[in-house]
N, C-alpha and C positions, 0 to 999 in steps of 0.2 A: 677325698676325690679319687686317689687309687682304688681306695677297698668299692668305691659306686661302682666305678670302670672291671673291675676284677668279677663283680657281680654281675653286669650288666654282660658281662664275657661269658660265666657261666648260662646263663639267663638264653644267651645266641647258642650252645651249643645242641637246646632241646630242640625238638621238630615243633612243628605248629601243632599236628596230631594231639601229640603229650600235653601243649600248652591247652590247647581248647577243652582239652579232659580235664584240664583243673580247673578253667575256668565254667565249663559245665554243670559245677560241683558247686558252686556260690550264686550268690542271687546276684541278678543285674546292678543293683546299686554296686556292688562289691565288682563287679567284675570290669565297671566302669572305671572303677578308684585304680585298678589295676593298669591302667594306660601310662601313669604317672611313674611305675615303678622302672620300666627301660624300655627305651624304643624299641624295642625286639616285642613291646606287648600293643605296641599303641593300634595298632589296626586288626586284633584278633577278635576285639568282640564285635566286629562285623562280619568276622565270620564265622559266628557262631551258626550251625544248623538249625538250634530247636533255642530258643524265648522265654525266659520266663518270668513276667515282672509283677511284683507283688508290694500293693499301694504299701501294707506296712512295714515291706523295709526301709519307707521312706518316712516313718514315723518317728518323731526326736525319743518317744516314749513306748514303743510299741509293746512293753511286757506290761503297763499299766493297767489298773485296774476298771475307770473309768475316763476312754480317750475322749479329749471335747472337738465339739467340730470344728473350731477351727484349726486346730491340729490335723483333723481331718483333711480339710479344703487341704492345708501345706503340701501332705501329703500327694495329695490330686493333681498339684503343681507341678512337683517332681517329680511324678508318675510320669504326666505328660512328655515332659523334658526328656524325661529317658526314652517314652516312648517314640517323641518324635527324632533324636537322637538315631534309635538301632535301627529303626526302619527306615531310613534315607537311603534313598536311593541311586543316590550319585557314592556314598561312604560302600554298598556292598558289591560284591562279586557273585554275592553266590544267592539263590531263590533260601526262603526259610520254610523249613520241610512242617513247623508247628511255634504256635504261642500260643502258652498260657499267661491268660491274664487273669489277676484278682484289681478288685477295684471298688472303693467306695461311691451309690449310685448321687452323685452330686450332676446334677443336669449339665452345667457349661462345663467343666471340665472333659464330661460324658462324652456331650458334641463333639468337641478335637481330638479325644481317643479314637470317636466311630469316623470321624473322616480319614486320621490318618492308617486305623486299619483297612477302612475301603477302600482309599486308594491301592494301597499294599495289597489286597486281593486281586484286584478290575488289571493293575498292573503285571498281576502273574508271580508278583516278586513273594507272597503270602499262601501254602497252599492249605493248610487248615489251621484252625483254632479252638481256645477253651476260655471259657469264661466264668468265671467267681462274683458275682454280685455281695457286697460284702456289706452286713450291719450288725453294730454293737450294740444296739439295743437287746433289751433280752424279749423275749416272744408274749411274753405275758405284757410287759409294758406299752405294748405297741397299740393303737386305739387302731380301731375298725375303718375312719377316715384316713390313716399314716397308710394302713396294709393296701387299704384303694387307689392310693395318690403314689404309692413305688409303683404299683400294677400299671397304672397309665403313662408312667414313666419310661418302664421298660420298653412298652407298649410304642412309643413316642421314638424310642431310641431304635430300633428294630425296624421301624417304619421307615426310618428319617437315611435307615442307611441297611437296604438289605442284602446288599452283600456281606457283610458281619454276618446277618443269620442266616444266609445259605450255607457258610465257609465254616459255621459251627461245629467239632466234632463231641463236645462237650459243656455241659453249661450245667451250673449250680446256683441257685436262686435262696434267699432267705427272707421272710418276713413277706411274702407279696400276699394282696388281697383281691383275687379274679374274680369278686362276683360281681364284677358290671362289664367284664370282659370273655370273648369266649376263651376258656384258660387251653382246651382239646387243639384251639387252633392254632392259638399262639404258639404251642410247645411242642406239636406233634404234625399239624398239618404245614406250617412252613419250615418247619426246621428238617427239611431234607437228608441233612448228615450228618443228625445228631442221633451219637453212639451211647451217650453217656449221661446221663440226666439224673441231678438229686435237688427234691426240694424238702428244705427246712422251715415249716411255719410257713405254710401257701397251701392255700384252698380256696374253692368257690363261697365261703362261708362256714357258720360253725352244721354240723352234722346236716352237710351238703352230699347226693352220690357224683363218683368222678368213674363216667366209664370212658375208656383207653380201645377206640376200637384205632386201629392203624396199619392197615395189614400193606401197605407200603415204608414202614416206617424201618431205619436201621439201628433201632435200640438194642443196646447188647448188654447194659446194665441200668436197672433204674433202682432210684434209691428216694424213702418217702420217713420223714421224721417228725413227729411233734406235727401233724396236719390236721385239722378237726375233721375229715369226712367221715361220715357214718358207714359209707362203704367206698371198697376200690374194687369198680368191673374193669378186668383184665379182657376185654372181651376178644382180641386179635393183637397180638407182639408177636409176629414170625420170627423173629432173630433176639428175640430179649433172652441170656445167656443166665442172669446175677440179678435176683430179684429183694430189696433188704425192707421192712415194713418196719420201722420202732417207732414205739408209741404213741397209738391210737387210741380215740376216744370212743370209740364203740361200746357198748356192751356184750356186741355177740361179734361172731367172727368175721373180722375186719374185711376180709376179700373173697373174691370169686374168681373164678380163672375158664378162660375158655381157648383159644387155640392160642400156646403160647406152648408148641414142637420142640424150642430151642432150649427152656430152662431145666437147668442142671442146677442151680443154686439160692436154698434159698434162707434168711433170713428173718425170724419173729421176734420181737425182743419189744416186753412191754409190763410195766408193772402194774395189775390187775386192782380193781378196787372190790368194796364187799360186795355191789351190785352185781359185776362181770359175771356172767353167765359162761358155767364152761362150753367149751364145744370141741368138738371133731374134728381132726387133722384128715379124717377116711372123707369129711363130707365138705371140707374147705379143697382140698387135693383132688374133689373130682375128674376125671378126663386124664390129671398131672402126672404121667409119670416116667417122664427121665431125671429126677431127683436125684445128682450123686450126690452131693454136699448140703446139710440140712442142721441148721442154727436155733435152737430154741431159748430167748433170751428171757426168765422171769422175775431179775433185778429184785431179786431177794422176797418178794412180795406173793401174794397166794396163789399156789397154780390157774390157772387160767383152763389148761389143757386137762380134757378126759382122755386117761390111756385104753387105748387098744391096741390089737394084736391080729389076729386073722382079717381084721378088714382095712389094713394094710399095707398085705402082702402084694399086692399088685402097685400099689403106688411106692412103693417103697422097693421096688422089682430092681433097681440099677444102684439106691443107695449105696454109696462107698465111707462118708465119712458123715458122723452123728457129733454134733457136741451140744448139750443138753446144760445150760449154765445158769448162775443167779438162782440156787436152791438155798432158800434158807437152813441155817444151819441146822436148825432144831426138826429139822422135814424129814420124810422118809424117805429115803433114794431109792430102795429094791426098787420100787414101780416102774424104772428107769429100763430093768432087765427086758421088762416086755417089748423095747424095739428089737431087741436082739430076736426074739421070736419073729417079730414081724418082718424084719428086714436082714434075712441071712446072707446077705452081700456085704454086711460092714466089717471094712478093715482097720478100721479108724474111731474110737469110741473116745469124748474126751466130756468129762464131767467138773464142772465148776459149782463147791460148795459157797454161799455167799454168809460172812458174819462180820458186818462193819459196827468199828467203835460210835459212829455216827448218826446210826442208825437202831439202836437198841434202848432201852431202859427212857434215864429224862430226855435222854439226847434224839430222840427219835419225833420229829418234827409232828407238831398235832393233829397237820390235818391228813396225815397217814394212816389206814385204816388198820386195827388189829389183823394181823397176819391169821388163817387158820389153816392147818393142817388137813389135806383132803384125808378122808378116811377110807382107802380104796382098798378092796378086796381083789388082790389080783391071783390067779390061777393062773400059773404059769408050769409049765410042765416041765419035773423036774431034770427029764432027758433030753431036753432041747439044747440041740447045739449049733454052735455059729463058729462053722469052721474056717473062714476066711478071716475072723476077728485077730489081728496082731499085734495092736497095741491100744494100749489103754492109758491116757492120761485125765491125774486125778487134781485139779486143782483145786487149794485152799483146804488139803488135808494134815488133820489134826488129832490122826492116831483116837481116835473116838471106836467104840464098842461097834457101832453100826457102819462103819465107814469098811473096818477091815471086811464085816460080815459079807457086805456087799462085793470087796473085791478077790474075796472068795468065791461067792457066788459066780461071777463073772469069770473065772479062772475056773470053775467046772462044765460051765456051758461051752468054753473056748480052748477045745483043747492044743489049739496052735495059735494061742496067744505067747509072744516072745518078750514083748517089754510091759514095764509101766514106770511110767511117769511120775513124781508125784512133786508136785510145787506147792509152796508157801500163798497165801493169800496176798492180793495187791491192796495195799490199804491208798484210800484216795487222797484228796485234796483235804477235805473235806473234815477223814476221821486226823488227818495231822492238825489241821488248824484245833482242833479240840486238847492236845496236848494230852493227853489222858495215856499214860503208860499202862499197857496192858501185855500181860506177858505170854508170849508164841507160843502156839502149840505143835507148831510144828516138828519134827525132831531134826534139831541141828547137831548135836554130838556124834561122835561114831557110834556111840555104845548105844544111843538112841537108834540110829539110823540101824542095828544089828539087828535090835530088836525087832522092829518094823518088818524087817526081813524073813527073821523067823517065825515072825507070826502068819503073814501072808501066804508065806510057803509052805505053812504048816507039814513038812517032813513028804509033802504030793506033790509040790509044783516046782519048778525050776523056770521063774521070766526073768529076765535080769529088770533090776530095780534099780531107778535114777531117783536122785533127790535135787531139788533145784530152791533154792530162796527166792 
């Protein structure tokens, strides 16, 4: 009883400030439990600022592999509870500046979420939110009937209660199927204050076009994964900042772009089949170019992308930072060199070699197509230089013949390059469950890590050199 009291003493000496910073820092469930630990805690998490309740920390099982729905529903229960819980409005003093919610789309549970957050809007006590629509199913399992029957759900719940989707600053959608809905209306023409938009497995159908004209709209990142559309017309995003595209089922290049002033960032990441037809970053990038940050993701699989150089130099005009990832390992890098021609504003070069245990020899799943190496003739001129270039990060290097060659190369084009980087490969999930020891090529030793050094410098260059596992 003393050492409760002795605690509950130290517990009164912090301010609330400090206390709401750590309660800030755990999920709602947790921050609930917290009430129980000394009355100095019992009334802070109504005053917390910002919300964040997320269905599966109310899950008995939530790291499992396959959760059932009735565990789900439980879930939904307790969501509520909590949610009806932080939002009372006799319990707070103070307005909530944001809530994020995640949540599984279970319809009556849905209903008392969306009333008690529209109350909380209409009331003043709510001034914006984010929303996670959340399914475990995987993308491929889901039938064409389930993707239609979420879409009218949503559909149902956004209707039923639209102060929710005016109060939107954010919303993330999975598995929806819009082709008997307009999906342009639902997600851009009423959603007034939505900054932040990603869908996973949602489109009008399979190789459907989706054009995005919204030149009212306040989107400042959109994010599009695993979607079947054949194409994406960008046609008007005045304010789209963070643009992320991973894989599309196209064969030629996935989008088009038309006044979209504000994008600085963007995003390609897509593992290419033998079909994919390469194309053009000069003829995808038309009109685009305030480009600083620019992502090329090819998940180990056959380039996708034809390099060029002089055409562009104009879309590539403000480029600051390049990383160029998912090269299979056995591939040619130099061709890499030729943005540096194209884009003499990069400071920032980061290069990701790809070579997973999971993926190679029996272990490389059948319907994967043989990988092939482009055969590209590139003419690069050998005085070209990229003076702003200053650091260079090499991931998944493995002291390979062609690896140094290349950051050579790069170190005579750069002659105020000052670092490089260079990290061990991330093996996944995936190459562990295979249990197959394979041994790093990395160099972890000192006398390794020397080497490295003296080889790259070859007796001309002076960057300092980081090694990271």
């Amino acid at each position: 009883m003393l050492q409760q009291l002795d605690e509950e003493d130290r517990l009164g000496t912090l301010t609330d400030d400090i206390l709401l910073s750590i309660l800030g820092r755990v999920s709602s469930r947790m921050a609930a439990r917290t009430t129980v630990l000394s009355t100095r805690w019992t009334h802070l998490p109504w005053l917390l600022p910002e919300l964040s309740i997320n269905v599966k920390d109310f899950l008995s099982a939530p790291c499992a592999d396959h959760i059932k729905a009735n565990d789900m529903e439980q879930a939904m229960a307790s969501l509520t509870k909590a949610t009806r819980s932080l939002l009372d409005k006799q319990e707070r003093e103070f307005s909530i500046s944001s809530l994020h919610l995640n949540l599984y789309l279970i319809s009556n549970f849905l209903c008392e979420v969306g009333q008690l957050i529209g109350d909380a809007i209409d009331s003043g006590l709510l001034k914006d939110s984010d929303l996670t629509i959340l399914d475990e199913m995987e993308a491929l399992d889901c039938s064409e009937e389930e993707l239609q029957q979420r879409a009218q759900d949503i559909d149902a719940f956004f209707t039923a209660y639209p102060s929710v989707f005016l109060c939107l600053t954010k919303l993330s959608l999975k598995n929806i199927g819009f082709d008997k809905l307009d999906m342009h209306h639902v997600l851009f023409d009423s959603c007034k204050q939505l900054k932040h938009l990603t869908l996973y497995h949602c489109d009008t159908g399979s190789f459907s076009l989706f054009k995005i004209d919204a030149p009212g709209s306040k989107l400042r990142v959109l994010e599009i994964e695993s979607c079947r559309f054949l194409r994406i017309d960008l046609v008007c995003l005045p304010k789209l900042e963070k643009f992320l595209c991973r894989t599309w089922v196209s064969q030629v290049a996935p989008l088009t772009f038309g006044f979209v002033p504000s994008l600085g960032e963007l995003v390609l990441s897509n593992p290419s089949d033998c079909d994919q037809r390469l194309f053009r970053l000069s003829e995808l990038l038309h009109g685009v170019t305030g480009i600083h940050t620019l992502t090329l993701d090819f998940q180990g699989e056959t380039l996708w992308l034809q390099p060029e150089m002089k055409e562009l130099r104009i879309t590539f005009n403000q480029l600051r930072k390049l990383s160029v990832c998912g090269i299979f390992v056995e591939f040619d890098i130099s061709w890499t060199t030729a943005f540096l021609v194209a884009a003499r504003s990069i400071e920032m070069l980061h290069i990701e070699v790809w070579e997973h245990t999971c993926d190679v020899g029996e272990a490389r799943p059948d319907i994967f197509h043989d990988r092939r190496n482009p055969q590209w003739e590139m003419h690069v001129d050998s005085i070209s230089e990229n003076m702003l270039l200053k650091e260079l990060e090499f991931a998944g290097f493995k002291s390979l013949e062609q690896q140094f060659a290349f950051i050579r190369s790069i170190l005579e084009r750069s002659p105020n390059l000052q670092k490089i980087v260079l990290r061990d490969e991330e093996q996944c999930d995936d190459c562990d469950a295979l249990k197959v020891p394979r041994p790093s090529r990395f160099p972890r030793k000192k006398d390794e890590q020397e080497m490295v050094v003296k080889r790259i410098r070859d007796g001309m260059f002076s960057p300092e050199i980081y090694f990271y596992e």
